[in-house]
N, CA, C and O of each residue as an XYZ file, in Angstrom:
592
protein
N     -10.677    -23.331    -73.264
C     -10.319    -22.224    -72.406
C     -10.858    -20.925    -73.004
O     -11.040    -20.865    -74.220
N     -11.128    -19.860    -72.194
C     -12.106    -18.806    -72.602
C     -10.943    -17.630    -71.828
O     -10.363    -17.647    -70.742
N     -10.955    -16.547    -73.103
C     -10.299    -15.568    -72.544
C     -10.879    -14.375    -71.953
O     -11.787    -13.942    -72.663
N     -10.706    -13.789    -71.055
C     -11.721    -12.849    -70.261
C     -10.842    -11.019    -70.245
O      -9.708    -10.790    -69.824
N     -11.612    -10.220    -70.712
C     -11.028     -9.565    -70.084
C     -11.216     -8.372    -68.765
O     -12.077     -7.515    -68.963
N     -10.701     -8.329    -67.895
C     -11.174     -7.330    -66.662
C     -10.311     -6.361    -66.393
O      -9.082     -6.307    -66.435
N     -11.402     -5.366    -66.023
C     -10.605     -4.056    -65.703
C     -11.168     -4.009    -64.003
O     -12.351     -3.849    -63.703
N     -10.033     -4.187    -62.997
C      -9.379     -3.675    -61.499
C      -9.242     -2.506    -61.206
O      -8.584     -1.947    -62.084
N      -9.601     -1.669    -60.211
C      -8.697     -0.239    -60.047
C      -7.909      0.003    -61.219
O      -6.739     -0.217    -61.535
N      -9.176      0.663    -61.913
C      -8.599      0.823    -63.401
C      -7.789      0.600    -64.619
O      -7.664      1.236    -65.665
N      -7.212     -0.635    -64.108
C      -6.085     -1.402    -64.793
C      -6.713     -2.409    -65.408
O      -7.639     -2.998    -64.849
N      -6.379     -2.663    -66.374
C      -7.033     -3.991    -67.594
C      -5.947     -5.693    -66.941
O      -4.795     -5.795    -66.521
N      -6.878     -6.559    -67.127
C      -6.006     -7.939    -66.972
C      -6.603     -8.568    -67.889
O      -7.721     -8.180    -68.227
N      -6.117     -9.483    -68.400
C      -6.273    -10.347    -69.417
C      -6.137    -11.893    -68.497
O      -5.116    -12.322    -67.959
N      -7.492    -12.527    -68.527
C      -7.723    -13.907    -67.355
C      -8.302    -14.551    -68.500
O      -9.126    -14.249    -69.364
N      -7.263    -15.996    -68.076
C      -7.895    -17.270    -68.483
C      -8.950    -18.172    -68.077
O      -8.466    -18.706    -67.079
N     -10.289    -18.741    -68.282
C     -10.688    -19.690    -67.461
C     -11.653    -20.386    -68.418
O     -11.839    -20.289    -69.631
N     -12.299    -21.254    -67.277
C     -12.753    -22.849    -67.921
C     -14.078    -21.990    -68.992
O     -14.595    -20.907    -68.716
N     -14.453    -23.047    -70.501
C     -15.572    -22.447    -70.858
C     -16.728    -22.229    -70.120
O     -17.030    -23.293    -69.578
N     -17.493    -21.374    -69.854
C     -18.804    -21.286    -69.335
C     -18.661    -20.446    -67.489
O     -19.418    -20.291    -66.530
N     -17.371    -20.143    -67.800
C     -17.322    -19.802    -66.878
C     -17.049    -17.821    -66.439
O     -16.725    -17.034    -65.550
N     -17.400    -17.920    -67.580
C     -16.924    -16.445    -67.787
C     -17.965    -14.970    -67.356
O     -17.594    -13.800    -67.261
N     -19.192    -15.484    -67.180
C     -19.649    -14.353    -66.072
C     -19.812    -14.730    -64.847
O     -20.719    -14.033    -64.391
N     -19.424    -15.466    -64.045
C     -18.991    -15.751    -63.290
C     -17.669    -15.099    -62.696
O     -17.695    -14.910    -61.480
N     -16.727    -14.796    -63.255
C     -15.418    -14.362    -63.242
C     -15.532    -13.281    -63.333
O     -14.938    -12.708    -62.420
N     -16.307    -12.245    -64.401
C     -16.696    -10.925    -64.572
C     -17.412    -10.146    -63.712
O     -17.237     -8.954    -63.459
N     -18.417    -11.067    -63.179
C     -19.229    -10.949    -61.604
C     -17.802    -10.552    -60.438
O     -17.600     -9.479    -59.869
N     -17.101    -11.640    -60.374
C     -16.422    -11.143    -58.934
C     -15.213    -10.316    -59.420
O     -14.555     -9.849    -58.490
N     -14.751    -10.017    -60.702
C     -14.036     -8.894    -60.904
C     -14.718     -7.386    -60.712
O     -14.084     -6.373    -60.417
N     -15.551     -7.433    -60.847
C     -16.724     -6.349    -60.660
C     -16.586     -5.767    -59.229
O     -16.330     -4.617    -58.875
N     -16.935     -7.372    -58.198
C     -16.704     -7.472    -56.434
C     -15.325     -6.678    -56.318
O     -15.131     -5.518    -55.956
N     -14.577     -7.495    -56.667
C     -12.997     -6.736    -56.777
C     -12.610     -5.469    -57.100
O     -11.769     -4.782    -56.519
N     -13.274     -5.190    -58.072
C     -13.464     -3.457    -58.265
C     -13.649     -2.702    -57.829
O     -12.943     -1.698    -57.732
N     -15.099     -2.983    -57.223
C     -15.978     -1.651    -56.231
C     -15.433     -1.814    -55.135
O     -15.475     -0.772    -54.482
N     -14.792     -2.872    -54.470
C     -13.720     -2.740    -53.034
C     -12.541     -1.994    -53.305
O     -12.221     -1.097    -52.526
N     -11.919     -2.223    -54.213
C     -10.600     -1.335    -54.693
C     -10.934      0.232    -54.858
O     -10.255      1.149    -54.396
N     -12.027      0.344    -55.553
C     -12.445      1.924    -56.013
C     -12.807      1.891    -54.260
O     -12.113      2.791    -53.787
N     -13.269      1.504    -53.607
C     -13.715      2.202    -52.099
C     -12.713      2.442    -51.484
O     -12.830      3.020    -50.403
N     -11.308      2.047    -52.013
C      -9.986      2.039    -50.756
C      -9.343      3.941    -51.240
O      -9.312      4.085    -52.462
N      -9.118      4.579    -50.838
C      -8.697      5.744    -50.970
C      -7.075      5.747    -50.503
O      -6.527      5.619    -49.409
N      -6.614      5.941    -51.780
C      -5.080      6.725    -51.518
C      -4.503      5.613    -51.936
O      -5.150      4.683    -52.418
N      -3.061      5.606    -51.773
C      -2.098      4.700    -51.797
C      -1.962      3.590    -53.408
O      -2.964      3.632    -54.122
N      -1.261      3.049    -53.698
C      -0.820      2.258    -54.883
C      -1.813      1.819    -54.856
O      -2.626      1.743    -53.934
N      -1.870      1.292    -56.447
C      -2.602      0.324    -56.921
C      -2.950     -1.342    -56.241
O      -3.920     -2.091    -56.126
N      -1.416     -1.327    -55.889
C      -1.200     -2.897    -55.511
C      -1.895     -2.756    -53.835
O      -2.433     -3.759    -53.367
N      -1.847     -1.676    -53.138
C      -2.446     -1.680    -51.734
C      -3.983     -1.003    -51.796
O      -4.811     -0.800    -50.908
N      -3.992     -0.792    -52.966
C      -6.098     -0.944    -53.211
C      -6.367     -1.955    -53.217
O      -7.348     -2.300    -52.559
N      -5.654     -2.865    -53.932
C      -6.235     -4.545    -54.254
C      -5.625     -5.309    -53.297
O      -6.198     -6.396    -53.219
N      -4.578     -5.192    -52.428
C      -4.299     -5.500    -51.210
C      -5.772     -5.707    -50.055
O      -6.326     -6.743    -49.690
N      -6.121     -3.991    -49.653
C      -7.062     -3.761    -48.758
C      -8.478     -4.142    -49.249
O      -9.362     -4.125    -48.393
N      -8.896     -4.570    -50.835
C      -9.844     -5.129    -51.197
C      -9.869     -6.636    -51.383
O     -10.905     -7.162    -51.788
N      -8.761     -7.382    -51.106
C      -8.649     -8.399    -51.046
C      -8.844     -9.246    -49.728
O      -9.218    -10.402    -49.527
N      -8.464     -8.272    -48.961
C      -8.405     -8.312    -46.997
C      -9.817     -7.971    -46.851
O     -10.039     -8.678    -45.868
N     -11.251     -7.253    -47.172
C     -12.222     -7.264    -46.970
C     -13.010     -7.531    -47.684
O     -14.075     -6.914    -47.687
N     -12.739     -8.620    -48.601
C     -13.789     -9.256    -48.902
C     -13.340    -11.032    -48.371
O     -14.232    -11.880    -48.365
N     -11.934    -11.391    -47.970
C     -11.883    -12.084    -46.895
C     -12.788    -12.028    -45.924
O     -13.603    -12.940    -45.786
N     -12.763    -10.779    -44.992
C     -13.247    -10.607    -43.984
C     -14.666    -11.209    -44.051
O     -15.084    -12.037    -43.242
N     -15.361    -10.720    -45.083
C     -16.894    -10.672    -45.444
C     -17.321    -12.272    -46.113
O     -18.476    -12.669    -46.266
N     -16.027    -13.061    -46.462
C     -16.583    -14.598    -46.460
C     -16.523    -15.043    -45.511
O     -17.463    -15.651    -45.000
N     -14.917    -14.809    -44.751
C     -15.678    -15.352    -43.274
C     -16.203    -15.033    -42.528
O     -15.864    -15.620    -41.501
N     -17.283    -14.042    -42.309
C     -17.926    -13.236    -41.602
C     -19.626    -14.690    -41.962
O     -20.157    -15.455    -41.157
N     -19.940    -14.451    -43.533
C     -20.690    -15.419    -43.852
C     -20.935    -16.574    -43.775
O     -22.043    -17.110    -43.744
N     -19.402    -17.269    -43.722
C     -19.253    -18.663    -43.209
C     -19.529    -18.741    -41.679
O     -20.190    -19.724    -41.345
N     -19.236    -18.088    -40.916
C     -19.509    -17.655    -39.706
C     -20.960    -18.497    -39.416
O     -21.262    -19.618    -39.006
N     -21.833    -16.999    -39.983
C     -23.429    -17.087    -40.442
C     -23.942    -18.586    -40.661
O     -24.896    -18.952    -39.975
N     -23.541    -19.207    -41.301
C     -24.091    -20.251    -41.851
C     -23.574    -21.302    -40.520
O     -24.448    -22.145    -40.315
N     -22.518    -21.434    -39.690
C     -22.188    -22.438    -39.342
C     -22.679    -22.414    -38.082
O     -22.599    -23.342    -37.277
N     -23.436    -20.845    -37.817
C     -24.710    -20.847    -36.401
C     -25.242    -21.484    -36.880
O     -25.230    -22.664    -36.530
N     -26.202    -20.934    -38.228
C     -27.397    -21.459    -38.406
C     -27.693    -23.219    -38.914
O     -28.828    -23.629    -39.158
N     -26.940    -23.747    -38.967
C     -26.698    -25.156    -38.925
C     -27.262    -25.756    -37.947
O     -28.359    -26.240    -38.227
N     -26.922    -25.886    -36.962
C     -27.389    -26.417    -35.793
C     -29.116    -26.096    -35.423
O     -29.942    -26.918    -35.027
N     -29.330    -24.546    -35.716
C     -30.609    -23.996    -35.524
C     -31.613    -25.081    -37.121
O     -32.676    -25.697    -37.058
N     -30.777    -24.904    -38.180
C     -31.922    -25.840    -38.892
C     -32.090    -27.393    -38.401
O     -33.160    -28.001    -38.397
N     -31.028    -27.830    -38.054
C     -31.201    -29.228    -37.597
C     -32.015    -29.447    -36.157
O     -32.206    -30.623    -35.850
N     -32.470    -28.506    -35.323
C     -33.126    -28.723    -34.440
C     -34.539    -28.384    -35.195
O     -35.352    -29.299    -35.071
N     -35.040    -27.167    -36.015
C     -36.021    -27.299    -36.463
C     -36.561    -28.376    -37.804
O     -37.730    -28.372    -38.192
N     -35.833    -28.976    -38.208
C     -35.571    -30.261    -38.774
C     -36.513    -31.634    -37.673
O     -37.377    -32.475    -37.918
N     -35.914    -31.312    -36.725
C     -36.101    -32.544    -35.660
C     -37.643    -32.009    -34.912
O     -38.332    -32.873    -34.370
N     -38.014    -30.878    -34.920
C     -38.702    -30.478    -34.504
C     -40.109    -30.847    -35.173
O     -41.105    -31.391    -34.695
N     -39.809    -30.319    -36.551
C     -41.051    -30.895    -37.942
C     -41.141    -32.677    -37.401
O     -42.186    -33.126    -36.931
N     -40.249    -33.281    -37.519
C     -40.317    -34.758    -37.541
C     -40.746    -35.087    -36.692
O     -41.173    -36.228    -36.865
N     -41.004    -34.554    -35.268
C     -41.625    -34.724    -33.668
C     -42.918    -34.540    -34.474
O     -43.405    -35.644    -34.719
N     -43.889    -33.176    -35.141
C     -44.787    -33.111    -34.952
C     -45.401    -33.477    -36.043
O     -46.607    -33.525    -35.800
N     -45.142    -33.802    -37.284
C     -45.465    -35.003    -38.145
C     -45.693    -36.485    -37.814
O     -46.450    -37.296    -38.349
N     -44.818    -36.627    -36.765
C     -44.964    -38.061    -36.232
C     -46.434    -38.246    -35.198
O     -47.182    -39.192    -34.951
N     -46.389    -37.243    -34.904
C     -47.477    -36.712    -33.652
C     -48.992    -36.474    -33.699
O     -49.887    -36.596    -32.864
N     -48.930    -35.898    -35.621
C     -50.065    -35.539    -36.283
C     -50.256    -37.404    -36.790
O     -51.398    -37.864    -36.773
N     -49.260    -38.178    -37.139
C     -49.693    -39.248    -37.928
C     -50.301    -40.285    -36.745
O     -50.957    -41.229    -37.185
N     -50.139    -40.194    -35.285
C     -50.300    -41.009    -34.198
C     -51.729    -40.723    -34.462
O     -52.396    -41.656    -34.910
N     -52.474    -39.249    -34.196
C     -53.473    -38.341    -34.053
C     -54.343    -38.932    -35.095
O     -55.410    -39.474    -34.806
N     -53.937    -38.842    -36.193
C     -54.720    -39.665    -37.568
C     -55.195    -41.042    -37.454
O     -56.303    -41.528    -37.682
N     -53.803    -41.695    -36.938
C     -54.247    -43.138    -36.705
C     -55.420    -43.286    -35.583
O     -56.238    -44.205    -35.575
N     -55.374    -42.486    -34.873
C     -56.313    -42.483    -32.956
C     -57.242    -42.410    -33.859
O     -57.820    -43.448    -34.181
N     -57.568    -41.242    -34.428
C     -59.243    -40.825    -35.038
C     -59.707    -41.902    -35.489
O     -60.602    -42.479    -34.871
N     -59.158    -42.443    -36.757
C     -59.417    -43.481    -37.600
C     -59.965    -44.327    -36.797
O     -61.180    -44.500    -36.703
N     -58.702    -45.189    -35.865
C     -59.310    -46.232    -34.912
C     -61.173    -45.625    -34.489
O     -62.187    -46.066    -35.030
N     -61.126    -44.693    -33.555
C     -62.254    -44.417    -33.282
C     -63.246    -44.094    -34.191
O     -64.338    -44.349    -33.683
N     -63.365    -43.584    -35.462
C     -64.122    -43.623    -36.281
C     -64.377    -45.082    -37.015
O     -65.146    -45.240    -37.962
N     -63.456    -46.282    -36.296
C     -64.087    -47.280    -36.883
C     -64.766    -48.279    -35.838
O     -65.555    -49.169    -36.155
N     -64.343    -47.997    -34.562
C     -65.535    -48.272    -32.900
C     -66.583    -47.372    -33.452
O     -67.526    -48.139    -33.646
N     -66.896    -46.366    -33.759
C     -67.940    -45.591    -33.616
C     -68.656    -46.573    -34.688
O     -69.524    -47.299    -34.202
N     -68.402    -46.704    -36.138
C     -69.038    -47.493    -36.629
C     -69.152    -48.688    -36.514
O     -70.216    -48.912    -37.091
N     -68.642    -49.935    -36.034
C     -68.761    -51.121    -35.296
C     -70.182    -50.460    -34.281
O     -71.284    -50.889    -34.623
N     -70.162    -49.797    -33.488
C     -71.199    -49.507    -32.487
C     -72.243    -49.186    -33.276
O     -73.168    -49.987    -33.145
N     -72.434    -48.368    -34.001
C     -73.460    -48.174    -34.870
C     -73.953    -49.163    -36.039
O     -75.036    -49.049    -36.613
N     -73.074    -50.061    -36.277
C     -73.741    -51.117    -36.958
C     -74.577    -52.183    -35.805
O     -75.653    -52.776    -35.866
N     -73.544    -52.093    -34.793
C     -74.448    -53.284    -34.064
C     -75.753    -52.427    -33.318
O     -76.652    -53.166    -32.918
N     -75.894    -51.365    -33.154
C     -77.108    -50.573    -32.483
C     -78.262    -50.928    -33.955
O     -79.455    -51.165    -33.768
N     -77.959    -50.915    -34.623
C     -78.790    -51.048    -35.825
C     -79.049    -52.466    -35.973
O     -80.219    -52.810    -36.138
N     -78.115    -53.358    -35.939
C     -78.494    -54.639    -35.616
C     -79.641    -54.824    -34.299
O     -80.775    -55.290    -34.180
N     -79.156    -54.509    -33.874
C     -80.278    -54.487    -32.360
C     -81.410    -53.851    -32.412
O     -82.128    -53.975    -31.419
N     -81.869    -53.068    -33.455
C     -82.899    -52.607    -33.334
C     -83.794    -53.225    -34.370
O     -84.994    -53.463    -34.231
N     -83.069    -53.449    -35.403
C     -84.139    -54.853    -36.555
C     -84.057    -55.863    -35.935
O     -84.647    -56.705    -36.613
N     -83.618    -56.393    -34.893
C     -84.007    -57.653    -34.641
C     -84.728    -57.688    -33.239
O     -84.529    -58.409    -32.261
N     -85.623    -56.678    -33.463
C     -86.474    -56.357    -32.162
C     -86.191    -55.532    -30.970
O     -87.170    -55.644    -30.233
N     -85.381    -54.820    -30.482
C     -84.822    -54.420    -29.812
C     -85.236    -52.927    -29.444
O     -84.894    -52.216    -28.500
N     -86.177    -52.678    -30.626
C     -86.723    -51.031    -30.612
C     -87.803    -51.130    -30.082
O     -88.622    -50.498    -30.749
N     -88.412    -51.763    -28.912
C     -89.393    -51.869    -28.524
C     -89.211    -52.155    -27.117
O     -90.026    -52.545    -26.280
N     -87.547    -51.790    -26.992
C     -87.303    -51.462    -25.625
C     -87.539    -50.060    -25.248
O     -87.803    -49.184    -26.072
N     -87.416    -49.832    -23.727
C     -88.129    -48.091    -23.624
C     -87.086    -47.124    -23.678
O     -85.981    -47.511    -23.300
N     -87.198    -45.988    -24.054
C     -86.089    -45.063    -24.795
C     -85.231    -44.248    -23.822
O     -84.560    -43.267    -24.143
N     -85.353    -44.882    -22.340
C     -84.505    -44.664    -21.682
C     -82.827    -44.371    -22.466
O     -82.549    -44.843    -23.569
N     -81.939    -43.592    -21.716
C     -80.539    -43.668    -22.699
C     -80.251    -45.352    -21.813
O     -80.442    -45.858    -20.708
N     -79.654    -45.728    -23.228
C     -78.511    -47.174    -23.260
C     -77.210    -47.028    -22.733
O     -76.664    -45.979    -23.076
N     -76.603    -47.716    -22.054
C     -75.262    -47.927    -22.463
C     -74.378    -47.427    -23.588
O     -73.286    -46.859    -23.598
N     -75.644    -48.033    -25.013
C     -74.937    -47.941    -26.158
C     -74.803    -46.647    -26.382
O     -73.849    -46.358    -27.104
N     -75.782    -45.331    -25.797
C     -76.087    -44.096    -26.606
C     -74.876    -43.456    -25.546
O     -74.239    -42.487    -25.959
N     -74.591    -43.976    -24.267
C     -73.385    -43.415    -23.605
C     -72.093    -43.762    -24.145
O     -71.195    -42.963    -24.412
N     -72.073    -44.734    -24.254
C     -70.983    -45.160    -25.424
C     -70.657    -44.176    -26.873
O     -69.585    -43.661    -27.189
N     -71.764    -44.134    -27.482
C     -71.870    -43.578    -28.501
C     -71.189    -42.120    -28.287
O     -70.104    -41.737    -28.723
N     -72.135    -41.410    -27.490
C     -71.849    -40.061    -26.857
C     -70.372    -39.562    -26.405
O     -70.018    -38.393    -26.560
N     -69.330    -40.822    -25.683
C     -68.173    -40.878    -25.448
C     -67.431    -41.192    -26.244
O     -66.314    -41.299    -25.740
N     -67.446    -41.528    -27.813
C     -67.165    -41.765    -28.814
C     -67.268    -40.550    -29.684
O     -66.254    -40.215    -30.296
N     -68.349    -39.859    -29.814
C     -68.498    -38.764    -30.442
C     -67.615    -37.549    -29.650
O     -67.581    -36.486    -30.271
N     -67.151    -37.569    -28.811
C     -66.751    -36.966    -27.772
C     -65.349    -36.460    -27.693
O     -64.846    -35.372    -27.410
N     -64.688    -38.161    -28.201
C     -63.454    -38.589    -28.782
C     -63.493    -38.187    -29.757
O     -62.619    -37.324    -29.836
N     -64.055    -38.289    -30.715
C     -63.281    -37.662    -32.214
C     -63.518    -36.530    -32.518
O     -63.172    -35.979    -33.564
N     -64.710    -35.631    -30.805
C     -64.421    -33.949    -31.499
C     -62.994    -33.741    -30.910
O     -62.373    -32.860    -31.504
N     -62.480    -34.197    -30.126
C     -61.172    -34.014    -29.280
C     -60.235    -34.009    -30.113
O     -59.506    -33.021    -30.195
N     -60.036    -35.221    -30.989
C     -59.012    -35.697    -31.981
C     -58.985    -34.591    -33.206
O     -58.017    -33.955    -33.623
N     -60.254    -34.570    -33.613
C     -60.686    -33.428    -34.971
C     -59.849    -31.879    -34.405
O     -59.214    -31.105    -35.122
N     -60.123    -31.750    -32.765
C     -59.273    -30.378    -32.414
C     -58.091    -30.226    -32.218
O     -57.463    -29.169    -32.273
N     -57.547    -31.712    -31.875
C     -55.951    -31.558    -31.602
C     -54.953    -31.631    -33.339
O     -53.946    -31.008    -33.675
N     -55.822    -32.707    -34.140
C     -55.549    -32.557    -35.572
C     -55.705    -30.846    -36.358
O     -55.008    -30.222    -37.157
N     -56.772    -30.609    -35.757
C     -56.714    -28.878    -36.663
C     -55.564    -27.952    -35.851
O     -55.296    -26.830    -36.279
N     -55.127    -28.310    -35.058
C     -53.960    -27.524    -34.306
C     -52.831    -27.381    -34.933
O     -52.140    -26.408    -35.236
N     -52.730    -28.864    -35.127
C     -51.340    -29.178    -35.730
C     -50.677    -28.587    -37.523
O     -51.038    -29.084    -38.589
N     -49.749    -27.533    -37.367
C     -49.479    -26.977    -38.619
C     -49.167    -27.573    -40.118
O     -48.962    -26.805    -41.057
């Protein structure tokens, strides 16, 4: 046990409390103070009365505070997790298509060592394909850079 001592609306107290706990205690005797020194007039005991009644006021004023903003973090909570989930769909899409795009491009390359380049350079199928593929992952690349 740790002995403390504090001075209130100018009066000394002599407080007991746990070790380590002692600026802690000196901290809100301090709180206790500057509310008492703000109360004008009247006894001692109705300074620390009316400083005791507003700094009530001012925890639950705070608790207040916090028990809006609860609800407001848990929707932006749910909100992150929508668009994390949304960005990881987006990742997976690209991927997929960046691995059609290469499947297509291996087999266009297949097709062309095994004679196939000596067809006329009209566009293919494959280069429309290709083109609608490239097409897709500037789409994906823009909806991914969106996302925060």
């Amino acid at each position: 046990m740790a002995d403390v001592k504090l001075t209130i609306a100018g009066r000394p107290y002599d407080v007991h409390c746990a070790d380590g706990e002692e600026t802690q205690l000196l901290q809100l005797a301090a709180a206790v103070d500057e509310k008492a020194r703000g109360v004008q007039g009247g006894t001692e005991v109705r300074q620390l009365l009316f400083a005791a009644l507003m700094l009530a006021d001012e925890a639950q004023e705070a608790k207040g505070k916090v028990d809006k903003a609860e609800p407001q973090s848990d929707s932006l909570r749910a909100a992150v997790a929508l668009a994390e989930s949304r960005e990881q769909a987006a990742r997976d899409e690209l991927r997929a298509a960046v691995a059609r795009e290469a499947a297509a491009l291996k087999e266009l390359a297949d097709l062309r060592s095994n004679g196939a380049a000596a067809a006329p350079a009209a566009p293919s199928s494959h280069d429309r394909a290709l083109r609608q593929i490239a097409d897709r992952i500037e789409a994906l690349a823009t909806k991914v850079e969106q996302f925060p």
